[in-house]
C-alpha positions as a printed NumPy array, in Angstrom:
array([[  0.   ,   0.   ,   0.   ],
       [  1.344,   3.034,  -0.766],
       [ -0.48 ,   5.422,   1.06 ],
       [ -3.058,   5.37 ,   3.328],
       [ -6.406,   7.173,   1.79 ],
       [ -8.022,   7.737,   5.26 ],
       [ -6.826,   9.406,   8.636],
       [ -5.758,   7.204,  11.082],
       [ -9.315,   7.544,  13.739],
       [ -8.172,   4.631,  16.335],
       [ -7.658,   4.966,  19.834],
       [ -4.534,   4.627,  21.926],
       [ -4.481,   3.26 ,  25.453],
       [ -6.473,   4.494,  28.19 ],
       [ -3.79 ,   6.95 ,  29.599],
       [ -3.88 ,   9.031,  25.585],
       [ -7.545,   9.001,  26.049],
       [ -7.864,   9.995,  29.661],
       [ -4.847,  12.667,  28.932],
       [ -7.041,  13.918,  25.8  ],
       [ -9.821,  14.692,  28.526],
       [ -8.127,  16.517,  31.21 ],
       [ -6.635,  18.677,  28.264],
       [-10.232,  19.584,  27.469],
       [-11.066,  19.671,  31.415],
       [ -7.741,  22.353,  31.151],
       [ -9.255,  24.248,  27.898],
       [-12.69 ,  24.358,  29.77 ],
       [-10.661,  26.033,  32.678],
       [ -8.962,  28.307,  30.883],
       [-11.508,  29.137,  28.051],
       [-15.066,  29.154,  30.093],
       [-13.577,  30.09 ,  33.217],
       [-15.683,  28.949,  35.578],
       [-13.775,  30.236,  38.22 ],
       [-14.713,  34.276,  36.71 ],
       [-18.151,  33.498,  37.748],
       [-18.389,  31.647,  40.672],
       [-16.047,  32.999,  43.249],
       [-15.264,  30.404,  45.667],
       [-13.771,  28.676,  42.555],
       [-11.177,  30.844,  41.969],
       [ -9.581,  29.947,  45.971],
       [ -8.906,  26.58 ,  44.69 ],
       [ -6.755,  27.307,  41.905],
       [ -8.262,  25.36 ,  39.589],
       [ -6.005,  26.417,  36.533],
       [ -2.794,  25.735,  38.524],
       [ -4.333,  22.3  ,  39.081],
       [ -4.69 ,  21.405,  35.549],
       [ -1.547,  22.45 ,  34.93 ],
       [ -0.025,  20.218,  37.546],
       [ -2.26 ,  17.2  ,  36.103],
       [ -0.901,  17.622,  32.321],
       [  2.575,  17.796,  33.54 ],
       [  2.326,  14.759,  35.261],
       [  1.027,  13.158,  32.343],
       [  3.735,  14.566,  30.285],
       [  6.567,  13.273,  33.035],
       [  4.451,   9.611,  33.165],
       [  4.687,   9.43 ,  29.117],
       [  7.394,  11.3  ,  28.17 ],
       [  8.407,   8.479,  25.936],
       [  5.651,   9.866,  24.045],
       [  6.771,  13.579,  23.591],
       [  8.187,  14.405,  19.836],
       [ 10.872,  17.049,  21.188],
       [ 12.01 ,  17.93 ,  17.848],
       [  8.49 ,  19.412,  17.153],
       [  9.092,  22.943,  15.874],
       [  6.808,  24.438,  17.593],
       [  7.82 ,  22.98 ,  20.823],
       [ 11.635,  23.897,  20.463],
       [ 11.011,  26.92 ,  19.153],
       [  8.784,  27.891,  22.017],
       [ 11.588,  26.655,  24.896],
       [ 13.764,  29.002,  23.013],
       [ 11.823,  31.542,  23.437],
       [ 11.531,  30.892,  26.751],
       [ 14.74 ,  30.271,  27.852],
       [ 15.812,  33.679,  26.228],
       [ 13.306,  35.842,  28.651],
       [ 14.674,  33.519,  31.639],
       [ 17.961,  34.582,  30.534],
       [ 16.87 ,  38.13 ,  30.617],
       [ 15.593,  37.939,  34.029],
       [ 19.112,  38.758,  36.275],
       [ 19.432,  41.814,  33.702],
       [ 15.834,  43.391,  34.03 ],
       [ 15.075,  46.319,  35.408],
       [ 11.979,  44.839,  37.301],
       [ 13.311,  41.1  ,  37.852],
       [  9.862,  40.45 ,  39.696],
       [  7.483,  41.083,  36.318],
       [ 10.433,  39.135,  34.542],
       [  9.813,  36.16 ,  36.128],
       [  6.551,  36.009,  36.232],
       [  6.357,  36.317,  32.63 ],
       [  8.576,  33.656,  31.841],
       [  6.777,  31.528,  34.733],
       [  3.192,  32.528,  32.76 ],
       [  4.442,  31.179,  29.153],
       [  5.916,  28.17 ,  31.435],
       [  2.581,  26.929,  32.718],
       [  0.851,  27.011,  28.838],
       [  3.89 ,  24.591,  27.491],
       [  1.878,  21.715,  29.277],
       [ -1.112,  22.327,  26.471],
       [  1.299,  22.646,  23.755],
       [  2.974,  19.388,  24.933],
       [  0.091,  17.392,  25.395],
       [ -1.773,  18.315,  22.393],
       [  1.037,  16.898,  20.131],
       [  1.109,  13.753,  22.444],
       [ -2.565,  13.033,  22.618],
       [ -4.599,  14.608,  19.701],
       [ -3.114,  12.123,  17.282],
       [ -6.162,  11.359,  15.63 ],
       [ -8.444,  13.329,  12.882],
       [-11.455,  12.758,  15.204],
       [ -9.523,  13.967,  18.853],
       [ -8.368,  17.12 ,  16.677],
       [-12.027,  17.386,  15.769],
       [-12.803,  16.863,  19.453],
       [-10.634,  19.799,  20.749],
       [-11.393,  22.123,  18.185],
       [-14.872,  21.247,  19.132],
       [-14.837,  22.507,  22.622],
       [-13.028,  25.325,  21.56 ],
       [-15.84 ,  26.836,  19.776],
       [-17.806,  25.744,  22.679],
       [-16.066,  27.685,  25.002],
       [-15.621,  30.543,  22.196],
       [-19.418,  30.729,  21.787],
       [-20.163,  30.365,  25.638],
       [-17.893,  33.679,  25.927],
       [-19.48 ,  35.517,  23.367],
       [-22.975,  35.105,  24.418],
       [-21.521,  36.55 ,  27.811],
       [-19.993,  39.269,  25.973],
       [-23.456,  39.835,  24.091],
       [-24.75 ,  40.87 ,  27.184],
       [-22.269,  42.805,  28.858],
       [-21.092,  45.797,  26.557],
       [-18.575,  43.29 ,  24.592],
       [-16.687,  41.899,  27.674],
       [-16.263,  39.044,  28.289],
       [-15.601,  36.472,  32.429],
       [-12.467,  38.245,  33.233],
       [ -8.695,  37.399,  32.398],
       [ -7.963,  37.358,  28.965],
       [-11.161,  38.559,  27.719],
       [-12.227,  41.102,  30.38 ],
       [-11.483,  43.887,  28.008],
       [-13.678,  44.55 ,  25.077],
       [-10.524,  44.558,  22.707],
       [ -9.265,  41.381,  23.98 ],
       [-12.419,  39.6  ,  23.961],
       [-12.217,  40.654,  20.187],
       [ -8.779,  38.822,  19.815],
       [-10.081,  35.978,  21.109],
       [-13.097,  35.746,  19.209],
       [-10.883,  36.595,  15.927],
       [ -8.655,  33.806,  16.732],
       [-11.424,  30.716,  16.697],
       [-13.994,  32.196,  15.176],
       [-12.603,  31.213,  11.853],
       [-12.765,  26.997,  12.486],
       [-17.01 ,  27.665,  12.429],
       [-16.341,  28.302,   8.864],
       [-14.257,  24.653,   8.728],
       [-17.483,  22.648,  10.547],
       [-20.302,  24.781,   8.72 ],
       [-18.685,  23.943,   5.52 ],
       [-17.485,  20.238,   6.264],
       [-20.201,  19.007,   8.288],
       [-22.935,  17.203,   6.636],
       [-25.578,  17.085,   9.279],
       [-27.62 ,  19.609,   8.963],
       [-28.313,  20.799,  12.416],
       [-24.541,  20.489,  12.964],
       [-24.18 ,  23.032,  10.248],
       [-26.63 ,  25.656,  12.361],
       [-25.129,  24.933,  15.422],
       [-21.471,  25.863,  14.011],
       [-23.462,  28.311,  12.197],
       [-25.059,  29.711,  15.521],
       [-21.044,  29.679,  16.922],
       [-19.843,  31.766,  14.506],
       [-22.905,  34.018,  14.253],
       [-22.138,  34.431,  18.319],
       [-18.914,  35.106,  17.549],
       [-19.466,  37.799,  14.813],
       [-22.146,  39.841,  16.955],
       [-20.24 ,  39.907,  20.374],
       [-16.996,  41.676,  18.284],
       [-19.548,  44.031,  16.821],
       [-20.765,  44.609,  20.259],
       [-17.362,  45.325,  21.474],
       [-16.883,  48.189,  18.929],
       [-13.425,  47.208,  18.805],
       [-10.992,  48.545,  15.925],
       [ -8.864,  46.383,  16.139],
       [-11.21 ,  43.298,  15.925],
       [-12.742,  44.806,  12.901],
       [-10.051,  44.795,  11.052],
       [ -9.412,  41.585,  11.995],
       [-12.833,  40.323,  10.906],
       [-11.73 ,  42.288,   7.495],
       [ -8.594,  40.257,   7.429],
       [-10.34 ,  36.829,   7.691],
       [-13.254,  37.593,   5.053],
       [-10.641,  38.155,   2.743],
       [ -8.348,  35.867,   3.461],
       [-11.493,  32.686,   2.973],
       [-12.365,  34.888,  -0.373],
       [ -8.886,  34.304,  -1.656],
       [ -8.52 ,  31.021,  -0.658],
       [-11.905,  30.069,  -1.999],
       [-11.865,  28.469,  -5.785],
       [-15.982,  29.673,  -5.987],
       [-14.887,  33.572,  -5.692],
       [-18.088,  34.963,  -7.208],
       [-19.951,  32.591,  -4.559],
       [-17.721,  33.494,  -1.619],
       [-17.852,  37.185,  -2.688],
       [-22.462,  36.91 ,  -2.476],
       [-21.665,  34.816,   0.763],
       [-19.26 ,  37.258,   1.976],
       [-21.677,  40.706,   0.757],
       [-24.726,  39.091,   2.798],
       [-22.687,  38.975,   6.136],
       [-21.32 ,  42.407,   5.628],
       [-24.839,  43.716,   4.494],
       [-26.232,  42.38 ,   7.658],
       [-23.379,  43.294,   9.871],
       [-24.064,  47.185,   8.502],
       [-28.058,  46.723,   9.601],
       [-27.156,  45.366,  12.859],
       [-24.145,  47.545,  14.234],
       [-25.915,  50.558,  14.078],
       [-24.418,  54.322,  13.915],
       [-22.414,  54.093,  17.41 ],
       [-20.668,  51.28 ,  15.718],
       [-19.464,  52.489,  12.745],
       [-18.949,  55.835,  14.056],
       [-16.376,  54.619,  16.129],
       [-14.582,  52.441,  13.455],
       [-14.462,  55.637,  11.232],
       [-12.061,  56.575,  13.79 ],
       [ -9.575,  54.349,  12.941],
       [ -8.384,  56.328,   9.805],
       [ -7.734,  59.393,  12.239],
       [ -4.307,  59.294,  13.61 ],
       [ -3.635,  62.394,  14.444],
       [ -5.868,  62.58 ,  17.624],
       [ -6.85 ,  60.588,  20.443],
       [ -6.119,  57.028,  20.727],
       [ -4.732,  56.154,  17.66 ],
       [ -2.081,  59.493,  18.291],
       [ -1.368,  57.557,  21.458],
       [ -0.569,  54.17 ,  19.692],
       [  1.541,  56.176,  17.535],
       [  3.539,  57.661,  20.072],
       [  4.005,  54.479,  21.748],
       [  5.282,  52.844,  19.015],
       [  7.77 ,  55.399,  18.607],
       [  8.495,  55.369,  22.158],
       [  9.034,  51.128,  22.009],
       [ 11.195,  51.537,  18.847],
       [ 13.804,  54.414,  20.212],
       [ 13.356,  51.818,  23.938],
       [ 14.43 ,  48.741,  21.087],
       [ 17.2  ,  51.297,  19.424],
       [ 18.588,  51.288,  23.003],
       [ 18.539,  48.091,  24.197],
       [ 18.806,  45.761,  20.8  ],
       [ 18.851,  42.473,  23.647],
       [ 15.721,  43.76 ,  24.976],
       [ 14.871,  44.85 ,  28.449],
       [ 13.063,  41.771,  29.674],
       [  9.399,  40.602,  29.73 ],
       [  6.55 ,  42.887,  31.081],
       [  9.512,  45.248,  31.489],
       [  8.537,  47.624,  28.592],
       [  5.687,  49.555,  30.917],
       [  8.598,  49.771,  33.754],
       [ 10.774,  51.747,  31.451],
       [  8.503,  53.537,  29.156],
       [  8.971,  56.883,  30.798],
       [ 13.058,  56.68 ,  29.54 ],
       [ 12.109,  56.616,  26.025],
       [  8.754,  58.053,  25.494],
       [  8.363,  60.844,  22.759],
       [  7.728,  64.381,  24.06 ],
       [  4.195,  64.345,  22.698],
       [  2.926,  62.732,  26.452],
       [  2.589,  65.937,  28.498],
       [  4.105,  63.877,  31.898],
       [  5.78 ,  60.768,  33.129],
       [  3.818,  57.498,  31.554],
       [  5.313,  55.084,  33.884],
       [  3.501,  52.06 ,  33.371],
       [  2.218,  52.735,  29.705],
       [  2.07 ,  49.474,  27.678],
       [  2.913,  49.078,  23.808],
       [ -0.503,  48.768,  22.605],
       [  1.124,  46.038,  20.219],
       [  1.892,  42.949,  20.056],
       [  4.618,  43.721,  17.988],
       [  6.902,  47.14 ,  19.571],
       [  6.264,  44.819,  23.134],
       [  7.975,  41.951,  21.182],
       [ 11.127,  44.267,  19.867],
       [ 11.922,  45.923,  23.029],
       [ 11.397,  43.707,  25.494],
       [ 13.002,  40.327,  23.898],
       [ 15.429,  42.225,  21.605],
       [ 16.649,  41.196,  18.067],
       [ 17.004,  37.424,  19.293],
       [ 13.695,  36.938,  20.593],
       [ 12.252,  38.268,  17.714],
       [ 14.372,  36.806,  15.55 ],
       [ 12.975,  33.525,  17.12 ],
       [  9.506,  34.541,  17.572],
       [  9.372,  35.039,  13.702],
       [ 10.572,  32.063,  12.721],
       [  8.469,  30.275,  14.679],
       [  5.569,  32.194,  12.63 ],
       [  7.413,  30.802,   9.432],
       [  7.183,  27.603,  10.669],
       [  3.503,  27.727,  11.086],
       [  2.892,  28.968,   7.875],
       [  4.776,  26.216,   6.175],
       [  3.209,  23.57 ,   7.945],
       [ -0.54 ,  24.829,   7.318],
       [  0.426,  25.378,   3.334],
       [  1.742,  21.852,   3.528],
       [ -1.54 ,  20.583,   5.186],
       [ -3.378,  22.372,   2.519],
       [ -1.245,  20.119,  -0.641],
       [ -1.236,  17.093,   1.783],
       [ -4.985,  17.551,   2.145],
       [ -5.255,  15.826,  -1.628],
       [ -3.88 ,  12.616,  -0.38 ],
       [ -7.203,  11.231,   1.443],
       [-10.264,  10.41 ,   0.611],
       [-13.135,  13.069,  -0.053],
       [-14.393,  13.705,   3.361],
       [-11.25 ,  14.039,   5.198],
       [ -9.852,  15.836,   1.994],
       [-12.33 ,  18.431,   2.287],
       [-12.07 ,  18.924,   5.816],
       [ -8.223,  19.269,   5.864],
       [ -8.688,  21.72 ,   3.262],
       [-11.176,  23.641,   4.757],
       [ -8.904,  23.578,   8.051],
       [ -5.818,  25.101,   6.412],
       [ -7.106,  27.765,   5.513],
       [ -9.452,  28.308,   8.637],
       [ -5.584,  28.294,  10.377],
       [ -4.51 ,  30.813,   7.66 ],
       [ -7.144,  32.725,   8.456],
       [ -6.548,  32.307,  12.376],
       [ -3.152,  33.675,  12.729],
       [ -4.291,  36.549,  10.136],
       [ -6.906,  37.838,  12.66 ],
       [ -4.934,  37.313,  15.397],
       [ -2.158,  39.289,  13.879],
       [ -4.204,  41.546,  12.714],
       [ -6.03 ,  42.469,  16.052],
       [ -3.058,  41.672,  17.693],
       [ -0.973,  44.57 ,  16.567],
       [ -3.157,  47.188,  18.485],
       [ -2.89 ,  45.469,  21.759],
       [ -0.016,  44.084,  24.103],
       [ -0.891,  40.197,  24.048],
       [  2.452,  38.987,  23.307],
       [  2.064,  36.658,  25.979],
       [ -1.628,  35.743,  26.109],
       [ -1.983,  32.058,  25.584],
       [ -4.11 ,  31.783,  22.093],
       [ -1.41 ,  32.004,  19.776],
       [  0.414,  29.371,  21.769],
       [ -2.193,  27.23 ,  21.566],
       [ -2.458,  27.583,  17.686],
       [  0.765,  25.986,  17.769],
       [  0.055,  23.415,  19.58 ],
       [ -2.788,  23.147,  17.13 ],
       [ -0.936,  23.423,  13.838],
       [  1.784,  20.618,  15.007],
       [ -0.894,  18.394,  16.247],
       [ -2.332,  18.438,  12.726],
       [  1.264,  18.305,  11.073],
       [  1.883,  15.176,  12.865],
       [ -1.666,  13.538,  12.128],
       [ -0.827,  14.16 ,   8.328],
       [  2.583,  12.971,   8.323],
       [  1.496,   9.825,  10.443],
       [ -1.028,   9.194,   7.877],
       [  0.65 ,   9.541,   4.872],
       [  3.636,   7.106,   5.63 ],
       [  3.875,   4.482,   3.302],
       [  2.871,   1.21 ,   5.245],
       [  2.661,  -2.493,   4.57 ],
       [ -0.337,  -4.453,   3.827],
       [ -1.636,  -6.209,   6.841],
       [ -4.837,  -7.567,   8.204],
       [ -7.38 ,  -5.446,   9.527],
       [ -7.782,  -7.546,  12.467],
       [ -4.12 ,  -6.531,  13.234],
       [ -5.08 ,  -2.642,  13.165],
       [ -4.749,  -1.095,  16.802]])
């Protein structure tokens, strides 16, 4: 047999399958945040206890872990570089904890290249993603376009969030044949959609932007897409109303209010970079902003964030770190462009889905980007956990496509 025309969809032992649910358990935690919502939660450190969980699945099977993973090496390096910043930091205390906060997401990465080895588990995850996505946006929906607390307190972060997993509704609506499985997804990403409106965020607009055109250019029906595409926007227009767009018209003015602010900080980050080329540590760029900032602010802005994703990633891990942090972006575009060709290889249904996927992942790290570089989230866990995501599926595909020999059926474990 030369290759295989389906994806692998067994089961390994009971540890991989009792691993795959505490990750969920440890998405639910993070994600849905239980813990935002009812109080006495949050005393037992319920996150910290996940985390303890996957490690000790990771030490128990580390015959399992695939350390030469991109993704996971490149991440470590990244790492290790902030740790190495830490005795050199201006505030060694926000140092730390930085490199302690990308610490305690590894355990995700880790486990979701260990034990989402299957079409169906990656399914599974992605599943309870948009679960989690949808649960937050409905919350959102009815409170101004914020969502539990953490990561998605803000109305602009919620937006990232959203931006981030919104666009694997378009992979189940498209792939699923069931119909009420295509409303529910539908439902998701309709969620999705109205809490970012809600949110009147700029910067998840133009993320939305970003993704609409990125499925339009990826999409061989372009006439169709484009219809599909002028609907949503049509009834995005009706149902934003005037506050909305008012704001978003906004965005275009950058010589006043926030968007002069941005500006300014940008400039401030780059002549903080200019000055420190080996960065000044993580969560350090706030400590030091009022060394470098431009004399547009009228006093001291100690404590000032980038407002991007990008002039926090320059100054603070210098040209090394982003350097590192770049490539690591390569690598995840290579590996979804070679899911998309490697997507041929199966059989119609997984074909279809693998194709849709790539470019849902395309369109991911697009809006993330997009949104990203108007808000300091260099070290918020979703773009970690797209890696995680994007070697998962890199190693289901290569798995798959091995040549292997002919052998009994029976014999299949």
């Amino acid at each position: 047999m030369d290759q295989l025309d389906t994806i692998q969809t067994e089961d390994q032992p009971a540890p991989a399958r009792a691993w795959l649910v505490f990750v969920i358990i440890y998405l639910f935690i993070d994600y849905a945040r239980p813990q935002d919502t009812i109080k006495v939660l949050g005393y037992l450190r319920p996150s910290m206890f996940m985390v303890i969980i996957l490690t000790i699945f990771i030490i128990r099977n580390r015959q399992l872990i695939n350390w030469k993973i991109p993704q996971i090496r490149m991440a470590l390096f990244f790492i290790m570089l902030l740790a190495l910043e830490i005795p050199f930091a201006v505030n060694r205390h926000k140092a730390f904890n930085t490199v302690t906060t990308l610490l305690l997401m590894m355990p995700f990465v880790i486990s979701s290249t260990c034990c989402v080895h299957t079409l169906n588990r990656l399914k599974t995850v992605l599943f309870y993603v948009l679960l989690f996505m949808a649960y937050q946006a409905q919350f959102a929906i009815r409170h101004h376009g914020c969502g539990t607390g953490s990561q998605f307190f803000d109305e602009n972060d919620l937006s990232l969030f959203i931006n981030t997993w919104l666009p694997f509704c378009f992979t189940f609506f498209i792939s699923e044949k069931t119909p009420w499985k295509k409303i529910m997804f539908g439902i998701m990403g309709a969620l999705g959609i109205a809490a970012n409106v809600i949110g009147r965020s700029r910067g998840g607009f133009m993320g939305l932007i970003v993704m609409f055109f990125i499925f339009w250019l990826f999409n061989p029906k372009k006439l169709v897409s484009l219809l599909v595409i002028g609907i949503i926007a049509i009834s995005l227009y009706l149902f934003a109303g005037e506050q909305y767009w008012g704001r978003i018209s906004t965005s275009s003015k950058t010589n006043e209010g926030t968007a002069k602010a941005r500006i300014e900080s940008w400039k401030s980050g780059w002549k903080m970079f200019k000055a420190n080329p080996l960065g000044v540590g993580g969560n350090n760029f706030q400590v030091r902003f009022s060394e470098y900032q431009t004399d547009w602010f009228q006093r001291g802005m100690w404590g000032r964030v980038a407002h991007s994703l990008w002039f926090t990633l320059l100054p603070e891990t210098g040209l090394i770190g982003t350097f590192i942090y770049l490539f690591l972006l390569f690598i995840n575009f290579r590996d979804v462009f070679r899911l998309r060709v490697k997507s041929k290889l199966f059989n119609e249904e997984d074909s279809k889905f693998l194709k849709n996927l790539s470019v849902s992942l395309i369109a991911s790290l697009a809006g993330f980007f997009t949104s990203a570089t108007f808000i300091s989230v260099l070290y918020y866990s979703h773009y970690w956990y797209i890696c995680g995501i994007i070697a998962s599926s890199t190693l289901i595909i290569n798995n798959s496509t091995a040549p292997i020999p002919d052998r009994n059926p029976a014999d299949v474990t």
